[in-house]
N, C-alpha and C positions, 0 to 999 in steps of 0.2 A: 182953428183948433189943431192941434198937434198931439201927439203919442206921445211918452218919456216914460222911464225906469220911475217906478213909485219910489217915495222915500220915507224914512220915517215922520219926517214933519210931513206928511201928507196926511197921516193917518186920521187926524182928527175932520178934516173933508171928505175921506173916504167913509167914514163911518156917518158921516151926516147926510152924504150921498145916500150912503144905502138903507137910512131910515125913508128916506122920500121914497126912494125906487121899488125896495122891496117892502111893501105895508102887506103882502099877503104872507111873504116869508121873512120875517124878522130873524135877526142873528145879533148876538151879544156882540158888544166892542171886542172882546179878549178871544173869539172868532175868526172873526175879522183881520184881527193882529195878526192870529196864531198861521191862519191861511197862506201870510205874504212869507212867514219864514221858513217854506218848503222849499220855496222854486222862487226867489225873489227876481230872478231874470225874466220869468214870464208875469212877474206883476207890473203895469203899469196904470199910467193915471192921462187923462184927456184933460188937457190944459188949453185954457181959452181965455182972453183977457180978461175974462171978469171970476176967473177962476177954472176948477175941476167940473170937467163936465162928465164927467166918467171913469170909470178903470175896469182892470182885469185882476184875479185872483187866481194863479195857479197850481197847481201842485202835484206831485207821484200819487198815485192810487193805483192799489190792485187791481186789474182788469175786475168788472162785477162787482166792485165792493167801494162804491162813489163813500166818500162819508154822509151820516147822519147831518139834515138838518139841522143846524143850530147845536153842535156838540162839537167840542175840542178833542183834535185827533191827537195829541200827545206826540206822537213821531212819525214822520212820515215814512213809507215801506222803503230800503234803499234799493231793493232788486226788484223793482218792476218793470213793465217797458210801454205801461202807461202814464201819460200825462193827463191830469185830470184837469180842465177847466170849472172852476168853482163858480165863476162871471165872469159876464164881458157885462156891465151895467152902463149905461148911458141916462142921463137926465133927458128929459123930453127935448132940450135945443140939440140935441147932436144926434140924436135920431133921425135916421134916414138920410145921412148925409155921406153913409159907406165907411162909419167911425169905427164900427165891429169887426166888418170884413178887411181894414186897413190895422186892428190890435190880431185878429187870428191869424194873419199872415206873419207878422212877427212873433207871436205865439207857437206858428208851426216853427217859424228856422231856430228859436230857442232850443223848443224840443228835438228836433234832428239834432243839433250841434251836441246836447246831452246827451242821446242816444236813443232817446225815446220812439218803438213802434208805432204808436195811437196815440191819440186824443181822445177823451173822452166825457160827456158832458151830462147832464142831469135837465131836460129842458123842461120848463114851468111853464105856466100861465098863456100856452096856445103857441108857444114858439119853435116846435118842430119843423113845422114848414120850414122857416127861415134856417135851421139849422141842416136838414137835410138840402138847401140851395149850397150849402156852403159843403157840400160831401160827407153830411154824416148820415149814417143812417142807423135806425133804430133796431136795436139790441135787448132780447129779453130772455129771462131764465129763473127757474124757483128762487135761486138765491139774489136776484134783483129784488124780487117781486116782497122780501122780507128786507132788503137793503134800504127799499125806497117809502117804506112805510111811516118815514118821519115825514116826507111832502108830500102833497098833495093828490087826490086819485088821479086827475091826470098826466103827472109827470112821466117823462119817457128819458129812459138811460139811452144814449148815443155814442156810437164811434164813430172813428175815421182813421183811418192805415194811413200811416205818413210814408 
């Protein structure tokens, strides 16, 4: 399985991916879409002979201000010096195979070569650990605390200083 630049004919796998993957956080197709046309250099897709095992979604976000759950951000901010990771999603076969830690390493040189300070992430479903192994650590503040009220009680906003 290998990394690559997402494309548009991808989109109808990416979106079939993340109905399997994300069954506790669902997002509309037009989501989804709208996601890769922020930062399309930081979206890619995990290609493996019998198809997409994966991708990433990323895009500018205001430091503190990840977007809503499952809502279309309309334009994305041009002056920030955060890069927001929206996913790194992997199907259960590419799990644990260092598929994540090999799309955030390109995710990070993306962002440097844009200019981007941070990284920034939204972590669900018990995957802090995993993201703080990769240098992020956990970030909190009243205006999270109403940013984050579209997902779930335990999600944790995350940075990382590039």
């Amino acid at each position: 399985m290998q990394w690559r630049k997402m494309t548009d004919t991808d989109m109808p796998q990416v979106i079939a991916l993340a109905a399997v993957i994300h069954v506790d956080h669902p997002e509309d197709d037009d989501v989804i879409i709208e996601r890769r046309t922020f930062f399309p250099e930081g979206c890619l897709v995990l290609e493996g002979a019998r198809g997409l095992f994966g991708y990433t979604l990323v895009h500018p976000a205001e430091f503190e201000m990840p977007p809503a759950l499952n809502k279309l951000i309309g334009t994305a901010p041009e002056h920030t010096d955060t890069l927001h990771i929206h996913d790194i999603a992997l199907a259960a076969e590419a799990r644990g195979t260092g598929a994540s830690q090999k799309a955030l390493k390109d995710i990070e040189k993306q962002a440097k070569l844009a200019g981007y300070q941070r990284l920034s992430i939204v972590a669900v479903n018990g995957t802090e650990p995993f993201w703080q192994k990769q240098g992020f650590s956990h970030h909190s503040s009243e205006v999270l605390a109403r940013q984050l009220a579209s997902y779930d009680g335990t999600s944790s906003y995350m940075i990382r200083r590039l």
